[in-house]
C-alpha positions in Angstrom: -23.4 1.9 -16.5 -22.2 3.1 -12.8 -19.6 0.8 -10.8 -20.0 -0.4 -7.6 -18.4 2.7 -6.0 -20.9 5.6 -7.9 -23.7 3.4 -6.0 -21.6 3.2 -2.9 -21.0 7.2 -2.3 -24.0 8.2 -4.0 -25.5 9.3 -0.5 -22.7 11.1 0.3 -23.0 13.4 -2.9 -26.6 13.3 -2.5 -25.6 14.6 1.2 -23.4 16.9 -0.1 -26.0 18.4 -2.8 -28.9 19.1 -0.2 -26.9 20.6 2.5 -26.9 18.0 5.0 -22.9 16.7 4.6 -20.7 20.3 5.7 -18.3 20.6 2.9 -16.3 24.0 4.8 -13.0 24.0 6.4 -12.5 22.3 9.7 -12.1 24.2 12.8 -8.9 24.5 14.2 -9.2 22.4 17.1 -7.2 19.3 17.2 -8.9 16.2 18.7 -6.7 14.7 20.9 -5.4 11.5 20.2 -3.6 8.9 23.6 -2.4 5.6 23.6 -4.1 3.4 26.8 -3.5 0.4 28.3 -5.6 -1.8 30.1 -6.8 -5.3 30.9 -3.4 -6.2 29.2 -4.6 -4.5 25.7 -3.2 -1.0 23.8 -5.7 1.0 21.8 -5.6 4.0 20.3 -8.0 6.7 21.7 -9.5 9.6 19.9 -11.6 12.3 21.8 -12.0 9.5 24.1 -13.2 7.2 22.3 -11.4 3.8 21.3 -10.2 3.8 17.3 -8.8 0.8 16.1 -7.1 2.0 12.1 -8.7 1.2 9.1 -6.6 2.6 6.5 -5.2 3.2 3.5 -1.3 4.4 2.5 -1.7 7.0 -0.2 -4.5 9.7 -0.5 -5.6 9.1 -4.3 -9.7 8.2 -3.8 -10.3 9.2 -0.4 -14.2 9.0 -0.7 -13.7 5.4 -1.6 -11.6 4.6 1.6 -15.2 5.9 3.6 -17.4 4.7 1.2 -16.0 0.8 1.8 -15.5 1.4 5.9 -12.3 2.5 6.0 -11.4 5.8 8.4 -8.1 6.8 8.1 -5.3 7.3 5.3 -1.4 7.4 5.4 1.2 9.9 4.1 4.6 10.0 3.7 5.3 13.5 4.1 3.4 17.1 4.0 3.7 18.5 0.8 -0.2 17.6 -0.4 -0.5 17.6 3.5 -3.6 20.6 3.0 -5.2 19.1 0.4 -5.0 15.2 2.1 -6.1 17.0 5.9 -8.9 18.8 4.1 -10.5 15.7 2.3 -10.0 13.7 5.6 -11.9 16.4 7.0 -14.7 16.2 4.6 -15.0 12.0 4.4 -15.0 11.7 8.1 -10.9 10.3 7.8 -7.9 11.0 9.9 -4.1 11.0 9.2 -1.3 9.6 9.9 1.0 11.9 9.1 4.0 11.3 7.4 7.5 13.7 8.4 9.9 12.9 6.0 13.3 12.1 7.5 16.3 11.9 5.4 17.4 9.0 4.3 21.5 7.7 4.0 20.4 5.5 1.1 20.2 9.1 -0.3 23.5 10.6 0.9 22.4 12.1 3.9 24.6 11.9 6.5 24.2 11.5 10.5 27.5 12.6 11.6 27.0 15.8 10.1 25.5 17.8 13.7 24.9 21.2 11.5 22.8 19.2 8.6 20.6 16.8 11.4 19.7 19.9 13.4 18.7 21.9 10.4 16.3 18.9 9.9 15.1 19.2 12.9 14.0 22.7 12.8 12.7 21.7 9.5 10.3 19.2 10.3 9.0 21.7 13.6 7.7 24.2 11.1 5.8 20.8 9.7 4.5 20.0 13.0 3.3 23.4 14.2 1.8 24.1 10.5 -0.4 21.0 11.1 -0.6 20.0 15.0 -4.3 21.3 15.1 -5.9 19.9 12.5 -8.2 17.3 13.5 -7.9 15.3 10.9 -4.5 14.5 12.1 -4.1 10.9 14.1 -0.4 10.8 14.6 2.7 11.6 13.4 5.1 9.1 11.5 8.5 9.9 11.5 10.3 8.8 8.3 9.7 5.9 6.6 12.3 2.5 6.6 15.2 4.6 7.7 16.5 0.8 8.6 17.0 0.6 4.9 20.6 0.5 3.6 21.8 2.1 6.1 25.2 1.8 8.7 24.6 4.5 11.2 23.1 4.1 14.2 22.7 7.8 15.0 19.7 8.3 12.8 17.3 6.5 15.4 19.2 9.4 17.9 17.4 12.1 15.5 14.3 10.2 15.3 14.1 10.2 19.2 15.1 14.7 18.9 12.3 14.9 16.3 9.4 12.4 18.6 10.4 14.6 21.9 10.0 17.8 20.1 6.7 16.6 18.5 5.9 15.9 22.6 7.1 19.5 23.7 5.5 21.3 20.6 1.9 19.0 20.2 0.6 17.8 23.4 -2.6 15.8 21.7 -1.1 13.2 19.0 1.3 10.3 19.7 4.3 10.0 17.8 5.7 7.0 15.3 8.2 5.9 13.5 8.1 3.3 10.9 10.6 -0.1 10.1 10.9 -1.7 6.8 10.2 -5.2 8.5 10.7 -6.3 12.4 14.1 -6.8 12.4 15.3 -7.3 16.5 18.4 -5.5 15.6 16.5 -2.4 14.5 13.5 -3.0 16.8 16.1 -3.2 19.5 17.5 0.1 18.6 14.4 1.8 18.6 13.9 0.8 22.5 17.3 1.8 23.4 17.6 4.8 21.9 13.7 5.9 21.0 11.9 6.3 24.2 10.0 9.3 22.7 8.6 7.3 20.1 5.0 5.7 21.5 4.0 3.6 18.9 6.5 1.5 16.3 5.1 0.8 12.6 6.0 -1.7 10.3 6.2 -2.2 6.9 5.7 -6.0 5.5 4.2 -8.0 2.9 4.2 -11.9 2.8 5.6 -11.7 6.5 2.4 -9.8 7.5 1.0 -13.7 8.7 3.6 -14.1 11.8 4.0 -10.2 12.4 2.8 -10.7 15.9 5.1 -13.6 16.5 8.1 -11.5 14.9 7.7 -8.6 16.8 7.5 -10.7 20.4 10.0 -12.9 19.1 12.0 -9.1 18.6 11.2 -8.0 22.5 8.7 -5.2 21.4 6.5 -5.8 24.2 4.3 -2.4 23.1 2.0 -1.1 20.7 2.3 -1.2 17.3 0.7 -0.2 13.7 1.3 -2.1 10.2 2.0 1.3 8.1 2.3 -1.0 5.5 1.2 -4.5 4.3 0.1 -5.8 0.3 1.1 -8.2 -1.3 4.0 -10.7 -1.8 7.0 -8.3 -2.4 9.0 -8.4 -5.8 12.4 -9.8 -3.4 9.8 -12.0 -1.6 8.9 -14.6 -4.2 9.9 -16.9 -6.7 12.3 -15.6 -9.5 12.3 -16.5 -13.1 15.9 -18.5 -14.3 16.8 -14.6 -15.7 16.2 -12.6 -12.0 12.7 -11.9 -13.4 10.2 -11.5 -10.4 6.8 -13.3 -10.4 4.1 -11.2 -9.8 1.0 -13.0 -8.2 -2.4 -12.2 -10.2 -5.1 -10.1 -8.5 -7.0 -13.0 -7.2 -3.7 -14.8 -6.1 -3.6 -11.2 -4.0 -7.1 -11.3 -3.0 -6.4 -14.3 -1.1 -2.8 -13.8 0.3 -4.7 -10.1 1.7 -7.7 -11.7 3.2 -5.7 -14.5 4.8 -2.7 -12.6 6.4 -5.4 -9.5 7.4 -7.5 -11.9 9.8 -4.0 -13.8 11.1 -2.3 -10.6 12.5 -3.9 -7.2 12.4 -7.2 -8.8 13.4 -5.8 -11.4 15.7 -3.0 -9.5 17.8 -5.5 -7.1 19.1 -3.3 -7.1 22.7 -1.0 -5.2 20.6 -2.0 -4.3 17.1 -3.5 -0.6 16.8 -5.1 -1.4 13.1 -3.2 -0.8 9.7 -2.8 1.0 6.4 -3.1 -1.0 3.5 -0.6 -0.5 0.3 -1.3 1.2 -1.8 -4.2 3.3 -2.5 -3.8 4.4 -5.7 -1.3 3.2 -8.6 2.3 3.1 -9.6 5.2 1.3 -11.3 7.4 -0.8 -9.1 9.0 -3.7 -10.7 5.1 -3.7 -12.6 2.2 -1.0 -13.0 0.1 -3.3 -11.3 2.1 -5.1 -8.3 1.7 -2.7 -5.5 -1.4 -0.3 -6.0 -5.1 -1.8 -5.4 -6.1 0.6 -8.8 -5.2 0.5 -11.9 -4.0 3.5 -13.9 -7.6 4.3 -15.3 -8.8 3.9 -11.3 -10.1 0.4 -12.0 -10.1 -1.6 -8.6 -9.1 -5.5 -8.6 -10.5 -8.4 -6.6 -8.0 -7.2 -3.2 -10.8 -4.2 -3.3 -13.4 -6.8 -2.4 -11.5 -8.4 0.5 -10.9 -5.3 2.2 -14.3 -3.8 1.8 -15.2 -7.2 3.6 -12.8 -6.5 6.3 -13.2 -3.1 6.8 -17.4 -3.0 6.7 -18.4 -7.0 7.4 -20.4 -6.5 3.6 -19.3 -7.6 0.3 -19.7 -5.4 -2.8 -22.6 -5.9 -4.8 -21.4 -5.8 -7.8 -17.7 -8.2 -7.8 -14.6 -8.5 -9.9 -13.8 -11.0 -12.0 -11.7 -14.0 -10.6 -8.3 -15.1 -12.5 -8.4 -19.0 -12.4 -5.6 -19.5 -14.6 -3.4 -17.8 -17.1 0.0 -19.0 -18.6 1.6 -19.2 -22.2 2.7 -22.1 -24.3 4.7 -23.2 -27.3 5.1 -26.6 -27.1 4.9 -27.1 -23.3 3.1 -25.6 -21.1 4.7 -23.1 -18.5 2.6 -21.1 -15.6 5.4 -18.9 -14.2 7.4 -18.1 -17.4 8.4 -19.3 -21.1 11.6 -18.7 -22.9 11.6 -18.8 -26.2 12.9 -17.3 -29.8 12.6 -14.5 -31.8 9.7 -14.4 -34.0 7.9 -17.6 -31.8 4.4 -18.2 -32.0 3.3 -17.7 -28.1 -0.3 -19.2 -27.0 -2.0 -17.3 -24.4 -4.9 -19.5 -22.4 -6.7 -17.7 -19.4 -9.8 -19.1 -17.4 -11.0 -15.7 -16.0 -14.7 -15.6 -14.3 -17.1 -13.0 -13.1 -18.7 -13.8 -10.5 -22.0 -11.7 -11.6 -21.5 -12.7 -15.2 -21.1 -9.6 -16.3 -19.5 -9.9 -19.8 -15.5 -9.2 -19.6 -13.2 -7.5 -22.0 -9.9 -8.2 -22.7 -7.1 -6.3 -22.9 -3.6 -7.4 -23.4 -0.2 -5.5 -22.7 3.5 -6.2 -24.1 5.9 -4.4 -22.0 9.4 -5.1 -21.7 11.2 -5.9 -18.3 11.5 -3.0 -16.4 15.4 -1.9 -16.0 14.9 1.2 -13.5 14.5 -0.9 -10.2 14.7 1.0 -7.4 14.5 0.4 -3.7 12.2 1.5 -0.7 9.2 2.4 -2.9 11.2 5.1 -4.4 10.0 6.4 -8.2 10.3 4.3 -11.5 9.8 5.0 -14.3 7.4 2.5 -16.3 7.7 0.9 -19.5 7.0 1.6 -22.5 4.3 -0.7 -24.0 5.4 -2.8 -27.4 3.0 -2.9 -30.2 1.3 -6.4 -29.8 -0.7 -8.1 -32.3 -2.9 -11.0 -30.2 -4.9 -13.0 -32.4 -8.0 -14.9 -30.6 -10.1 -17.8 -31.6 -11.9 -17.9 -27.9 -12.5 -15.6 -25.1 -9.4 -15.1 -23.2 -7.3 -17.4 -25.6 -5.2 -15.9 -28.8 -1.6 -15.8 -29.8 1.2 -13.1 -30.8 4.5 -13.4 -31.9 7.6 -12.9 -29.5 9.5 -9.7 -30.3 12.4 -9.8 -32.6 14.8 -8.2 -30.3 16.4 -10.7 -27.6 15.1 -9.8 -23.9 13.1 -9.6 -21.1 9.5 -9.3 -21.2 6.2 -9.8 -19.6 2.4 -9.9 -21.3 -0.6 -8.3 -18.9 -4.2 -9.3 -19.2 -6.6 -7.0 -17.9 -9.9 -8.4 -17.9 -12.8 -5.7 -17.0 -16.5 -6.1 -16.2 -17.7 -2.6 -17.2 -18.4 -1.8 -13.7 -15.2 -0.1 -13.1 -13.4 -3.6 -11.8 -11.0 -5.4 -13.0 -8.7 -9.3 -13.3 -5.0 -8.7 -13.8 -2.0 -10.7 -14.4 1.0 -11.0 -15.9 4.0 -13.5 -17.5 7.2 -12.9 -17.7 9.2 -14.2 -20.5 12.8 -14.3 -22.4 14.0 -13.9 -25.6 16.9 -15.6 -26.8 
């Protein structure tokens, strides 16, 4: 059975296969890229023409970014930078380019004149490896350097590397992108950034008052959301035992849809467009919080929304909806159970397709993940516990907790055989 997206690219292939979509390297002419402001509005133009940002963080499924109206994808540095530039090229995408700028949370240190300047040079064989590629929107320059950090002398090397960029690449605007739009760090950027023409920001659940927070931080100029997704794992409610409570993929769908049309689509005075997070999968905190695919490149209800947004047309063929799902012993408990070793544990979910297409369940025992990092850096996932669910009812069954004392959530992934999927998740404790 083919999933929504085989029926959605099939022109493209059939393109490709006849001859009529050019599948051979770009040439090397860069397509220059301004920032203009008129009639008291910013917008990005490319080859003169106006180009508000559809886009996508991560460069996993690029034909699927087209195929759903997207046009452009984000990186966060150049090391798959020719294999990224030369599918953008083939779907018809552009990049924002990501230079990565060393980070203090990782040691690296700004007073050192010798190490900064040798990252300079650095990221100038970047930028004169890939200047004229047009696939190439703009350049990002580093990625929440705000975070964890105490010296003020990065945003000085962040203004060497934007008026470098300006003396090396005369046809694509520089940015550089804040975890959140903190005044303090907005206010740095001003001061000691003039080279920089375009601030990003990075932010979940406050993605609904981001144009409020940045006029409320004095950023009177244009700006991109290199970043936005769901609720963040520090941004919700917590489980008595720090656990963090993951919102299921229609929870998502919702929070996506409704924060979308309040900021990126309503601040157009300011707002340049966006890149969604993230396009592909990984672990952080879960394997399914952050990444709009699952791990066998199954695509959630969130994928609906944004083909919504990005082409005014829903899918034709849905994902299923998660109306409810929590676990029980004696009482029930939505956000999280604690119980003792060896416990029955009743699973109930209400989960619907919306084509009634038939749905299969999987379930999932992991324990809490332990390697937590920060900034989106790598964890290391889980690994799964054997799990024996009984069921007496579609969606409903029950296992028995884990003998050892702990931490531990159980995933439902509910598929429709057309390559789309329901997830969810409940943490509970052991003790």
């Amino acid at each position: 059975m083919k999933n929504r997206f085989s029926r959605a690219i099939f022109p493209l292939a059939l393109a490709a296969l006849t001859g009529t979509l050019a599948l051979a390297g770009p040439p090397a002419n860069p397509i220059k890229v301004t920032v203009r402001q008129a009639n008291g509005r910013y917008e990005l133009l490319r080859g003169g023409q106006p180009y508000f940002v559809r886009g996508a963080g991560g460069s996993q499924y690029p034909e699927r970014i087209a195929a759903y109206g997207g046009n452009s994808i984000r990186t966060w540095g150049t090391a798959d930078a020719p294999q990224v530039l030369a599918a953008a090229n083939q779907h018809q995408l552009t990049v924002m380019l990501g230079l990565d700028v060393a980070r203090e949370r990782h040691g690296f240190d700004y007073n050192d004149a010798a190490a900064v300047a040798a990252q300079l040079q650095k990221i100038k064989a970047e930028v004169l490896k890939y200047k004229d590629d047009p696939a190439v929107l703009l350049w990002g320059i580093g990625n929440e350097l705000n975070l964890d950090y105490t010296n003020p002398k990065v945003w000085d090397a962040v203004n060497d590397i934007a008026k470098m960029i300006h003396e090396t690449d005369p046809n694509h605007p520089t940015s550089t992108v804040l975890a959140g739009a903190n005044k303090k760090e907005i206010e740095y950027v001003k001061a000691r950034c003039p080279a920089v023409d375009i601030l990003s920001i990075n932010t979940y659940a406050g993605l609904a008052t981001l144009p409020q927070q940045v006029a409320d931080a004095g950023w009177t100029g244009p700006y991109l959301v290199a970043e936005w997704g769901p609720t963040g794992h520090w941004e919700g409610p917590q489980t008595p035992w720090k656990a963090s409570v993951e919102e299921t993929s229609s929870q998502k769908a919702a929070v996506y849809r409704s924060r979308y049309e309040a900021s990126v689509l309503k601040d157009r005075a300011h707002c340049l467009g966006s890149y969604v997070f993230l396009w592909g999968q990984k672990q952080e905190r879960t394997p399914t919080w952050y990444g709009l695919f699952t791990e066998k490149g199954e695509e959630t209800e969130v994928m609906d929304v944004l083909q919504y947004e990005w082409s005014g047309q829903w899918p034709k063929n849905r994902a299923p909806h998660i109306n409810t799902i929590r676990l029980l012993t004696n009482l029930p408990a939505p956000n999280y159970l604690t119980v003792k070793p060896g416990d029955d544990i009743a699973v109930q979910s209400s989960i619907a397709d919306p084509d009634g297409d038939h749905l299969n369940y999987q379930w999932e025992l992991l324990p809490e993940s332990t390697d937590l990092k920060q900034g989106g850096d790598r964890e290391s996932r889980p690994k799964a516990l054997p799990l024996a669910m009984n069921s007496d009812k579609i969606g409903h069954g029950w296992f028995k907790a884990p003998r050892q004392p702990g931490a531990y959530r159980l995933f439902v992934y509910a598929q429709d055989g057309h390559g789309n999927v329901a997830t969810g998740n409940i943490p509970f404790l052991v003790q």
